[in-house]
C-alpha positions in Angstrom: 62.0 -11.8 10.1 59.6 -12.0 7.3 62.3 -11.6 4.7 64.2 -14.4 6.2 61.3 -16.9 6.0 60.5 -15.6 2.0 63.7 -15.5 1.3 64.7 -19.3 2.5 61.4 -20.2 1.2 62.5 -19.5 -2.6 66.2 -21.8 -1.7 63.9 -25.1 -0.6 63.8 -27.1 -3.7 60.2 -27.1 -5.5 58.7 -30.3 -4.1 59.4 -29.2 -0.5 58.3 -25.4 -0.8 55.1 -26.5 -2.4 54.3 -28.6 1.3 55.5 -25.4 3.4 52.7 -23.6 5.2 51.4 -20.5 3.1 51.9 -18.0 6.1 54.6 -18.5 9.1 54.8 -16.9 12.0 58.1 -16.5 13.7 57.4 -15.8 17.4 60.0 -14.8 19.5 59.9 -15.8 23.3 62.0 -15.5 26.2 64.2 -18.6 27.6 61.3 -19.9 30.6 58.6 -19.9 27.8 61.2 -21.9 25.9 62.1 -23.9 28.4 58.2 -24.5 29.4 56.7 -24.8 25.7 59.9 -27.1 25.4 59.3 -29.3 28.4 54.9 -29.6 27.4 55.9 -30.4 23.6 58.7 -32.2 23.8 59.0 -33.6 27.7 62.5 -31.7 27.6 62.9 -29.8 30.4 65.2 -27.0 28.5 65.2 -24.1 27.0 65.8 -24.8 23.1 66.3 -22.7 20.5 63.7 -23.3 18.0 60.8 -25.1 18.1 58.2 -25.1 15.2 54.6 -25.7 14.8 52.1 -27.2 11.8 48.8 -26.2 12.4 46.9 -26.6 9.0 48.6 -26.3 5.2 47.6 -22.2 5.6 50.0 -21.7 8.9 53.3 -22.5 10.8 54.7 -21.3 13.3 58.3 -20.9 14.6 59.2 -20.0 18.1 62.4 -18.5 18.5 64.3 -18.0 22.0 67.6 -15.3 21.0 69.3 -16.5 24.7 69.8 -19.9 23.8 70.5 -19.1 20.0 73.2 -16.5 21.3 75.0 -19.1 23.2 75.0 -21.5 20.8 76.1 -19.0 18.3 79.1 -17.7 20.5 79.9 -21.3 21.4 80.4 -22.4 17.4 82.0 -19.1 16.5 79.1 -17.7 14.7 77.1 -14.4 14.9 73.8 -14.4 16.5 72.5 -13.3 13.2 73.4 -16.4 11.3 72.5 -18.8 13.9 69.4 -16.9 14.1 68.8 -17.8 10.0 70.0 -21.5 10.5 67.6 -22.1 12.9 65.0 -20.7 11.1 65.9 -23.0 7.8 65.7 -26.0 10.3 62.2 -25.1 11.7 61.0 -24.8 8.2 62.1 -27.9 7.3 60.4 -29.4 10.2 57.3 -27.7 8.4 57.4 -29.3 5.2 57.2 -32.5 6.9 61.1 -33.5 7.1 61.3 -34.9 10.6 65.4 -35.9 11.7 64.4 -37.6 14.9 62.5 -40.0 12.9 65.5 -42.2 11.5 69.0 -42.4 10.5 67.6 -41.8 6.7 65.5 -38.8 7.7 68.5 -37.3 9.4 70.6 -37.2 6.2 68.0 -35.6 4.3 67.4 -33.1 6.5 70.8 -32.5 6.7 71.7 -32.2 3.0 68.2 -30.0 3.0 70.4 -27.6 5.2 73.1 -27.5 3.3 71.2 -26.8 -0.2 69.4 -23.9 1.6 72.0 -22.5 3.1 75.0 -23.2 1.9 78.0 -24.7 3.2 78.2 -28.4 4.8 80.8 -27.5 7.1 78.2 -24.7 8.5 75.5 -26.9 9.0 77.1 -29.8 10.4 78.7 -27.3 13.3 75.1 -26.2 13.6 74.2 -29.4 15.0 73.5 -29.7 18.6 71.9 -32.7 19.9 70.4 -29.9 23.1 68.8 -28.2 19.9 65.2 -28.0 19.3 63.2 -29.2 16.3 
């Protein structure tokens, strides 16, 4: 998982990779610590498939849950794997400071941040699922 995070790190464009968190954690947890780390950050009473968090400009961290990225994944089409790195790529954006559910606005950038890290606009726009997490 480290590879993933250095490697998306180098796609962000310079003025966003300079705000990211110098070390990020990806944690990996099960769908009920998901579902209650969801429902005391959030007040969504879900499992969700990413959720990141800022503590300081030294560390991040990115919780993972592989059950609800493998359904989403088989319910677009896509290979765990992949949904896996997309959701990674949106939790760091969430780190440097790009938040979608503030506005419309913020919701395009983030969106077009997506795409420029990762590649295709079809791929991220499919990606999109309002049960996500952020």
């Amino acid at each position: 998982m480290i590879d993933i995070v250095r490697s998306l790190r180098l796609r962000f464009p310079k003025r966003l990779r300079q705000k990211l968190p110098v070390r990020i954690r990806i944690i990996v947890v099960p769908s009920r610590r998901s579902r209650l780390l969801n429902r005391i950050y959030r007040e969504k009473d879900r499992a969700t498939n990413v959720l990141s968090f800022r503590y300081d400009s030294d560390y991040g961290e990115i919780v993972l849950c592989p059950f609800v990225i493998r359904r989403e994944a088989r319910r677009a089409g896509r290979s765990a794997e992949k949904e896996t790195v997309r959701m990674v790529a949106h939790a760091m954006i969430h780190l440097a400071g790009v938040h979608h559910e503030s506005s419309k606005r913020a919701r395009e950038i983030s969106e077009l941040l997506e795409q420029k890290i990762l590649g295709s606009p079809d791929d991220v726009r499919a990606a999109r699922n309002p049960r996500g997490g952020g």
